[in-house]
C-alpha positions in Angstrom: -23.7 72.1 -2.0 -23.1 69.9 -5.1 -24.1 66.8 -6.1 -21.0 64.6 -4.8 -20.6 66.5 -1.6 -24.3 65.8 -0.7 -23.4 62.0 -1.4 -20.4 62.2 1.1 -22.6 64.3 3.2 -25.0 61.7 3.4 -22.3 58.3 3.7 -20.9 60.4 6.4 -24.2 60.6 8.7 -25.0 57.1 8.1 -22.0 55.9 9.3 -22.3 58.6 12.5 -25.5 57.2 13.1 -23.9 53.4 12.1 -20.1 52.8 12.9 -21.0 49.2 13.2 -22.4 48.6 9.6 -18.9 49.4 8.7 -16.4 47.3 11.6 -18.7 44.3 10.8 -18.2 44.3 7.1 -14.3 42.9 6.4 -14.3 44.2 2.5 -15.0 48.0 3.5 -12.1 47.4 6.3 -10.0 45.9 4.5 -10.4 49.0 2.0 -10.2 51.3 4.8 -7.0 50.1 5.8 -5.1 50.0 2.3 -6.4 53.3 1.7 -4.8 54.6 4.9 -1.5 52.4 4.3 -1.2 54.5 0.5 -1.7 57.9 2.6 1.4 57.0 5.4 3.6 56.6 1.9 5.9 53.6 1.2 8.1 54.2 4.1 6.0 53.7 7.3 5.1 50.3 8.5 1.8 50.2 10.2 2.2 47.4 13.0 -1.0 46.9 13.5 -2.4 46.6 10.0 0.3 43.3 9.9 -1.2 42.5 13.2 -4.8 42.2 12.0 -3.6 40.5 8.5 -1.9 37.9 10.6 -5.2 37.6 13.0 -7.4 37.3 10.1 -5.6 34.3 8.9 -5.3 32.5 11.4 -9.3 33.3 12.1 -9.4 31.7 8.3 -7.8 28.8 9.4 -9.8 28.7 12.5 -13.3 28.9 10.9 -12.2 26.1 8.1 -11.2 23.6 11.0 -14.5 24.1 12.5 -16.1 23.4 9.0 -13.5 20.6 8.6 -14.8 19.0 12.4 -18.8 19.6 11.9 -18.4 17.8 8.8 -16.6 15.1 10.0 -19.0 14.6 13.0 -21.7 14.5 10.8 -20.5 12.1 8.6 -19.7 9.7 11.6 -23.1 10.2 13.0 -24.4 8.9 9.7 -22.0 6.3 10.0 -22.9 5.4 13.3 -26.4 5.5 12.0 -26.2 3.0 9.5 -24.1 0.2 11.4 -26.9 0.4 13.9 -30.0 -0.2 11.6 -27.5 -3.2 9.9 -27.2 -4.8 13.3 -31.0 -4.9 13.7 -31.7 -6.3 10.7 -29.4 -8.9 11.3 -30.3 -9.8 14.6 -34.1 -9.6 13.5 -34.7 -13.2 11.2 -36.1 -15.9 13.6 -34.7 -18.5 10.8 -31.3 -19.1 9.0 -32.8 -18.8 5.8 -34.3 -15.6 6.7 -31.1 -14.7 8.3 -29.0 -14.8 5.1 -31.5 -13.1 3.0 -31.0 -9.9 5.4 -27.5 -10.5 4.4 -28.2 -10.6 0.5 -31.1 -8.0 0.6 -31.5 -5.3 3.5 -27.4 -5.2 4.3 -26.3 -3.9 0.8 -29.7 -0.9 0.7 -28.3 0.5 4.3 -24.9 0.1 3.9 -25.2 1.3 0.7 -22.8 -1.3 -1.1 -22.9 -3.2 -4.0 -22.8 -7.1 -2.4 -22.3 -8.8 0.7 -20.8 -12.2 1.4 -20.3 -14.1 4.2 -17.7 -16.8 4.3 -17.3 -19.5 6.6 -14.2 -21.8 6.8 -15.3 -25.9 7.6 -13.0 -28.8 7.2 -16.6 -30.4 4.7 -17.9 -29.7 1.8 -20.7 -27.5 1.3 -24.4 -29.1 1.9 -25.8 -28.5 -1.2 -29.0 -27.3 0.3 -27.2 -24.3 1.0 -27.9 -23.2 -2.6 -31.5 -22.3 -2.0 -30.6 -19.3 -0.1 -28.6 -17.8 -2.9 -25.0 -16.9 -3.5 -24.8 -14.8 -0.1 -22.9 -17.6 2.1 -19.4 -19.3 1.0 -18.0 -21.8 2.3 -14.2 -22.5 2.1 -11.3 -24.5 3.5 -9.4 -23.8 6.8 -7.1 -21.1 6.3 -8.8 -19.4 3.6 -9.9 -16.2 5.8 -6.7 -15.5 7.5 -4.9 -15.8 3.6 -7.1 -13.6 1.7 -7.6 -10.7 4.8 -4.0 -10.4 5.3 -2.4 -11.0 2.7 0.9 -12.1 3.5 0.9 -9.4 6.6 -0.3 -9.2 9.8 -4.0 -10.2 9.8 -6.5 -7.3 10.5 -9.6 -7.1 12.3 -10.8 -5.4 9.6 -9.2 -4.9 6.2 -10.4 -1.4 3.8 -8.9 -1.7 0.6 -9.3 -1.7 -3.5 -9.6 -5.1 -5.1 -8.2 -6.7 -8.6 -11.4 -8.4 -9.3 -9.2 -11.5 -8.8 -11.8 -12.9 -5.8 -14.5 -15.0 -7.5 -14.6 -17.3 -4.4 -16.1 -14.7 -2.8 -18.2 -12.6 -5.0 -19.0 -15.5 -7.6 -17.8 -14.7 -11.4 -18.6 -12.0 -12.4 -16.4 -10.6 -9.2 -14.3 -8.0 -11.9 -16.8 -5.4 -11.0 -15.6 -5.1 -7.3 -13.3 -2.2 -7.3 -13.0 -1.9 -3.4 -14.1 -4.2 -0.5 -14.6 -4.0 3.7 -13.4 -7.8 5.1 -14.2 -7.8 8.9 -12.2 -10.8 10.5 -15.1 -13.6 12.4 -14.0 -15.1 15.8 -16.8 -17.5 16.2 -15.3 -18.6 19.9 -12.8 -21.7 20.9 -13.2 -24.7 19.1 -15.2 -23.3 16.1 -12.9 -22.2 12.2 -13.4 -18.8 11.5 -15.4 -16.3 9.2 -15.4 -13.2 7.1 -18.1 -10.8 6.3 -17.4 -8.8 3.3 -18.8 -5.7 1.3 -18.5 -4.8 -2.0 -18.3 -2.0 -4.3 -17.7 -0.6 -7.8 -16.2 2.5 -6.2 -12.6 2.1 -5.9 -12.3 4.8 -3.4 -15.2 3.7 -0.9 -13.4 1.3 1.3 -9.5 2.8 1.2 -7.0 1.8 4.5 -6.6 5.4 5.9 -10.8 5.4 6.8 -11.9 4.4 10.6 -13.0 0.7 11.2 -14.3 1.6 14.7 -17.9 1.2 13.7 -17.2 -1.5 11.4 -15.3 -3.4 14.3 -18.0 -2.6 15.9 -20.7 -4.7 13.6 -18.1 -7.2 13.4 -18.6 -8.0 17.4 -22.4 -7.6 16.8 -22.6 -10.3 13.9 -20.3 -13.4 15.4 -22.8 -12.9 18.3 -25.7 -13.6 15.9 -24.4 -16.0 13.9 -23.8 -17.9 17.0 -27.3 -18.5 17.4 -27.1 -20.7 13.9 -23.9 -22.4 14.4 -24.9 -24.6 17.3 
């Protein structure tokens, strides 16, 4: 027996012994099958090879949905993650000061954002004590909010979008490296102007309109119920 037929010899009692190795492995069928299609010739159609192309692709399709939906669960479960540890840190301070430095320091390291600003509406100045706490709070006249979330449209619980840099009332001067921003809408109850919480970032494509706001709504809720606590 020569050399090559002892080789086929031997690929042939392996796969006796082992038909699965070779149904499991979709290369070595796939060659199987063209192989057979050149020996039918040009002229036969074999049904069932189109059969299982069409199968396989749509088992393609398949598995990259699934991929496409873990991911996407994963990355809200992060999601979700963060909004909760922000809530606790909010609702942690015992004082306003305190309060507002959650805002300026712990917010921005979970949410992972470059600033973030609250802004409150009030028919008075600003108390000018309000400067020892830092830049974090704004305040601004009646009507402010509602004009810079909506923009001339309907006005949004929450507003995802990319920014001009034009909004130094907000972020302070040097406000041209915002290239995105999150604005969640403040209902602080009957009787009481409203607010905005903001966050920033130098990556235009973090905040964009097609993402979810369910989580951010979410925080939203959380925060006019703690800032309640300061308002009086």
């Amino acid at each position: 027996m020569s050399e090559q037929a002892a080789i086929a010899e031997e690929l042939r009692m392996r796969i006796l012994q082992e038909p699965d190795v070779i149904l499991e492995d979709p290369d070595v069928m796939r060659a199987l099958i063209a192989a057979n299609d050149r020996a039918s010739g040009g002229n036969v159609i074999d049904l069932r090879g189109v059969a299982m192309d069409r199968l396989e692709e749509r088992l393609q399709r398949l598995e990259e949905t699934h991929r496409s939906v873990i991911a996407a669960a994963y990355e809200n479960m992060a999601g979700m993650t963060q909004v909760h540890r922000a809530v606790l840190a909010f609702l942690e301070p015992l004082t306003f000061e305190a309060f507002l430095a959650s805002l300026e320091d712990v917010l921005p390291q979970i949410l992972r954002v470059g600033r973030v600003r609250l802004v409150i509406e009030s028919h008075e100045a600003a108390d000018p004590a309000l400067d020892k706490v830092g830049g974090v709070l704004t305040v601004v006249q009646p009507g402010f909010v509602s004009d810079y979330m909506s923009r001339g449209r309907t006005l949004p619980r929450v507003a995802l979008r990319q920014t001009d840099g034009n909004a130094a009332l907000v972020y302070g001067s040097d406000a041209a490296w915002v290239k995105s921003e999150a604005c969640l809408y403040l209902d602080f109850g009957e009787g009481r102007l409203p607010g905005m919480l903001c966050f920033a970032s130098d990556n235009p494509v973090q905040f964009q309109p097609n993402q979810g706001t369910d989580l951010l709504d979410f925080m939203g809720g959380a925060f006019e119920r703690a800032m309640c606590r300061w308002l009086g």
